[in-house]
C-alpha positions in Angstrom: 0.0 0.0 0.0 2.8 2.4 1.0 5.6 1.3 -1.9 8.3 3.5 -0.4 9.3 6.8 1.6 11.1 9.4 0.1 12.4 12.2 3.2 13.6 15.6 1.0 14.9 18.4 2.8 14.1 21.9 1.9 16.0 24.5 2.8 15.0 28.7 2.7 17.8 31.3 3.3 15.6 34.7 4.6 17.9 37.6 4.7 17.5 40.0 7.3 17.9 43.6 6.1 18.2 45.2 9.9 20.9 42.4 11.4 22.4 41.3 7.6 22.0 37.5 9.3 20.7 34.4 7.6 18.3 32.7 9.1 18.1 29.1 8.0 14.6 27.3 8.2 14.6 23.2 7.7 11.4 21.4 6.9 11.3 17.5 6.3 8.2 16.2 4.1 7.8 12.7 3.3 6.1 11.5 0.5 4.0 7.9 0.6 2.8 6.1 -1.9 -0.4 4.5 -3.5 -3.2 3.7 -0.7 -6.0 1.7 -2.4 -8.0 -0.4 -1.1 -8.2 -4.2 -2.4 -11.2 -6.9 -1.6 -9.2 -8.8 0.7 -7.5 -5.8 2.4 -11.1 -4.5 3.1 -12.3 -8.4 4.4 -9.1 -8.1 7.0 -9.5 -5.1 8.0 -13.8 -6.0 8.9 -13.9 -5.6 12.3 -17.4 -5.7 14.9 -18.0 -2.1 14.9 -16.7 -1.2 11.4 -13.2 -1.3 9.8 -9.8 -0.3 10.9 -7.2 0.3 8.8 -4.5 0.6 11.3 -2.6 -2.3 11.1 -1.3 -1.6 7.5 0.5 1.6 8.5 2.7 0.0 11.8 5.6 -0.9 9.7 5.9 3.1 8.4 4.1 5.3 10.5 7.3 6.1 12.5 8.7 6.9 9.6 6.0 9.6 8.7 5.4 11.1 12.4 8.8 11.6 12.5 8.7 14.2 9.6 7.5 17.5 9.8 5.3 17.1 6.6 3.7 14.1 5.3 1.5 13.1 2.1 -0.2 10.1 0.6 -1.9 9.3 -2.4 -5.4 8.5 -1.5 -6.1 6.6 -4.3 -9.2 4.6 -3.4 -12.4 6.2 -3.5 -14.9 6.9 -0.4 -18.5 7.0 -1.2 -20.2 5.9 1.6 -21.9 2.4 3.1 -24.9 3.0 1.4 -23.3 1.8 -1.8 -21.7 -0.8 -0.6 -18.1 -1.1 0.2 -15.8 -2.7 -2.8 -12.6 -3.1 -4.2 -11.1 -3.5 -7.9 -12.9 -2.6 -10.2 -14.7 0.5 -8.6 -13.0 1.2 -5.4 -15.4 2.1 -2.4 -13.8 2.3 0.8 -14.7 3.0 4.5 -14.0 6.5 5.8 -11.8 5.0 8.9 -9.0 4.9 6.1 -8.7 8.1 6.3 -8.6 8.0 10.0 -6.1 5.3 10.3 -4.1 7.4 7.6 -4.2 10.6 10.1 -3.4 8.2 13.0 -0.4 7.2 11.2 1.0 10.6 10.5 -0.5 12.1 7.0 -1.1 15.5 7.0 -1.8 16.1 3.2 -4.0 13.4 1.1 -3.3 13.3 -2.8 -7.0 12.7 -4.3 -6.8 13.2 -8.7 -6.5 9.8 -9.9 -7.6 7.3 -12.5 -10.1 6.2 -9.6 -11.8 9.3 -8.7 -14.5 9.0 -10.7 -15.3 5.3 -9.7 -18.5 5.9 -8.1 -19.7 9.3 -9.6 -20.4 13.0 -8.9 -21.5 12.9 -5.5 -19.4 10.3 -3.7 -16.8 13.2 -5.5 -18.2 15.8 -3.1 -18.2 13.2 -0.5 -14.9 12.2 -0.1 -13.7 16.0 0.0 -16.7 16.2 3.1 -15.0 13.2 4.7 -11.3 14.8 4.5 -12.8 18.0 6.0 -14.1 16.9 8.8 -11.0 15.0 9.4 -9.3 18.1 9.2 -6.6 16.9 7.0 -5.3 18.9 4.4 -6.0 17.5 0.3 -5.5 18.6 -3.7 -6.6 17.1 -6.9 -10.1 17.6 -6.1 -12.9 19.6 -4.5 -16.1 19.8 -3.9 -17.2 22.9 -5.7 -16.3 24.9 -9.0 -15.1 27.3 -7.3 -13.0 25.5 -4.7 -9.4 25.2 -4.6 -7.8 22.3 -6.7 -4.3 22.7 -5.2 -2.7 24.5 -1.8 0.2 26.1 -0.4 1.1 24.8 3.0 3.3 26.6 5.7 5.6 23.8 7.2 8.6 25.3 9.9 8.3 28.9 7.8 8.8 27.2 4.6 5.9 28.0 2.0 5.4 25.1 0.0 3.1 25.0 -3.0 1.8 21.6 -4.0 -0.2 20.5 -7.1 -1.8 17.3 -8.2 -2.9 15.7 -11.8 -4.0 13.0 -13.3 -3.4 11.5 -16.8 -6.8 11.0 -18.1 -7.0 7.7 -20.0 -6.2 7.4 -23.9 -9.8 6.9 -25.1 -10.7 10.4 -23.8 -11.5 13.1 -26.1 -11.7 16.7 -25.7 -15.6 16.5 -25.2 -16.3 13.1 -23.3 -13.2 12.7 -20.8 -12.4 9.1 -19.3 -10.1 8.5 -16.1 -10.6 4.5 -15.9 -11.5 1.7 -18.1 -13.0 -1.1 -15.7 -13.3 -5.1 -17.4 -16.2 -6.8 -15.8 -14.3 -9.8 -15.1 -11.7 -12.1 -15.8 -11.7 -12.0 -19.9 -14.5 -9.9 -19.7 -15.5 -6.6 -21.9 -14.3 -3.1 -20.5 -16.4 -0.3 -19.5 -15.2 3.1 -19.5 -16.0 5.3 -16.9 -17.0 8.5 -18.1 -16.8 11.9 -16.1 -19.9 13.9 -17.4 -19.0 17.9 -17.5 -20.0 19.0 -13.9 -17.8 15.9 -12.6 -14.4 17.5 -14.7 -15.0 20.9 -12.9 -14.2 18.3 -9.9 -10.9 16.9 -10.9 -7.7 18.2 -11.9 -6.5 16.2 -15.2 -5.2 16.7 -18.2 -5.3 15.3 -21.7 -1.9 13.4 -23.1 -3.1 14.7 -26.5 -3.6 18.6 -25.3 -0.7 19.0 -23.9 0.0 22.6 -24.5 -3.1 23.7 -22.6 -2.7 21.5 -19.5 1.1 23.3 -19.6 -0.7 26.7 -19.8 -3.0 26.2 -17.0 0.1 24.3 -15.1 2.0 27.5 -15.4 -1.4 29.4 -14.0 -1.8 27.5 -11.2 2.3 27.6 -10.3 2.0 31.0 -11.0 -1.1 31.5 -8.6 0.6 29.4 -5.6 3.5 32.0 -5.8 1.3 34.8 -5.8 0.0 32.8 -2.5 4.0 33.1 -1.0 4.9 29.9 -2.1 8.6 29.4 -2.3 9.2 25.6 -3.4 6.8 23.8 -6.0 5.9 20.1 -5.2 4.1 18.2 -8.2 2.2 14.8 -7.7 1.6 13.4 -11.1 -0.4 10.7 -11.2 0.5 8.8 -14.9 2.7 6.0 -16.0 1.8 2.7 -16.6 0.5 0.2 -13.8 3.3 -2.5 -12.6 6.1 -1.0 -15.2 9.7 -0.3 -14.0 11.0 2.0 -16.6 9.7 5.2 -17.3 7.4 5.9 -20.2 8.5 8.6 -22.6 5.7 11.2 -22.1 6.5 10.5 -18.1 10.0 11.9 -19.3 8.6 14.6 -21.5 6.0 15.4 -19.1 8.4 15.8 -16.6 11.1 18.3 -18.7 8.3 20.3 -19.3 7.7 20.7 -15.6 11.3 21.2 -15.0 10.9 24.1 -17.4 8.3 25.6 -16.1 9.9 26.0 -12.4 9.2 22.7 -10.7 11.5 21.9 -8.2 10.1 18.2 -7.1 7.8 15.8 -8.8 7.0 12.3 -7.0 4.7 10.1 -9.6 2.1 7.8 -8.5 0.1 5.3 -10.3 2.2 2.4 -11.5 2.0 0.6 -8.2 5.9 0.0 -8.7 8.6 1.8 -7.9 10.3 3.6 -11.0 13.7 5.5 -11.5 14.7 8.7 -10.0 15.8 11.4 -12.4 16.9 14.9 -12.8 15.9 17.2 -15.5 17.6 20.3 -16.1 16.1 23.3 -18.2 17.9 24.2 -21.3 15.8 27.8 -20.8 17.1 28.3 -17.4 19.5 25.6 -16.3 17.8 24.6 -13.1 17.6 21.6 -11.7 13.9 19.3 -10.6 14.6 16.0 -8.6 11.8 13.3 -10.1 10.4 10.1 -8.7 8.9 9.1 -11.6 6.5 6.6 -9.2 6.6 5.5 -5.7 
């Protein structure tokens, strides 16, 4: 569920006009991997009065409270008992994982995906209700049009703008936009969930064959999370290919892009495997953007 840790250190110099001293502030964020939910995780986690995730999170959770900072990729979605809790193909899991998540450490939950549109519009709205009253923070999603897709959070002084996408799937168009293509069985046909227009105000995806205007509303929302103070920009990508090892070449492309845009960290999620570290640099402006292409 948790593939791997990654611990980064950020460090921002402040000069001090009146003294002419540096002062030097340190914030450690760690970065989790995919959390959903399976049909036999969910049976052993069944408890009398509900379900607790708990267990699944005692080999890393000293890890994470250890950190000042600390994000997972809440990949599952959370729609409520009434329709029945599920795993693969459309994920439906009990709120306690986000309380178990919490409980653990996780300040920050990562909710675009290929999944968040299992269940439909509202269970949408409801898994952004659910993460409120946890009082958690979360990106990729909201619950309103006019809500906030993506946030800047204020760890030890440091401003820290983070985004998160997700790679809509390849039999999307411009007008009828897909994020999963569910089989209805072993050797069965596939269905393609379909996010109607109200649902894409929702989520924050892009389009592998628009590029240029998910780049141009990239650089808008960087652009509005400095205008917000943020000084470092974290992007959570969620693309690749499930259970591959090497990194695709739009990963790479998307990724250079991002570099050039002023991305200092990307951490990919979706393949379920770990995949290569990289570093791009910017022809345009010669910095540098550290890349885990997928935890």
């Amino acid at each position: 569920l948790v593939l791997c840790t990654l611990i980064f250190f950020m460090l921002c110099s402040v000069t001090s006009f009146a003294s002419s001293k540096k002062v030097v502030s340190e914030a450690t964020v760690v970065s989790g991997g995919d959390l959903l939910i399976s049909s036999t995780i969910l049976r052993n986690s069944k408890t009398s009065n509900g379900y607790n995730f708990n267990y699944i999170f005692k080999h890393v959770d000293d890890y994470v409270k250890a950190a000042d900072y600390a994000v997972i990729n809440l990949e599952t979605s959370i729609g409520g008992s009434k329709l029945g809790y599920a795993g693969f193909p459309r994920f439906n899991t009990p709120e306690s994982i986000v309380t178990s998540a919490k409980n653990a450490g996780f300040d920050m939950f990562l909710t675009a995906s290929n999944h968040s549109y299992d269940l439909g519009y509202k269970p949408v709205k409801y898994r952004v209700d659910v993460l409120n009253k946890a009082e958690v923070d979360r990106i990729g999603t909201r619950k309103f049009s006019w809500g906030n897709l993506h946030k800047v959070v204020n760890v030890n002084g440091i401003k820290i703008g983070m985004l998160n996408y997700t790679r809509e799937s390849g039999y999307s168009t411009k007008s009828r936009v897909i994020l999963n293509r569910t089989r209805t069985g072993p050797g069965g046909s596939y269905e393609s969930v379909v996010v109607d227009k109200k649902g894409q105000k929702l989520i924050a995806s892009y389009n592998e064959k628009y590029l240029n205007e998910f780049y141009s509303r990239l650089a808008n929302d960087i652009k509005s999370l400095k205008q917000k103070g943020a000084e470092i920009i974290v992007v959570y990508p969620h693309w690749g290919a499930e259970y591959v090892i090497t990194v695709e070449d739009m990963e790479a492309k998307i990724a250079q892009k991002m570099c050039d845009l002023g991305v200092d960290v990307i951490i990919g999620g979706h393949p379920h495997v770990v995949e290569p570290v990289r570093v791009y640099t910017s022809k345009k402006s010669g910095k540098t953007t550290v890349c885990l292409h997928s935890m």
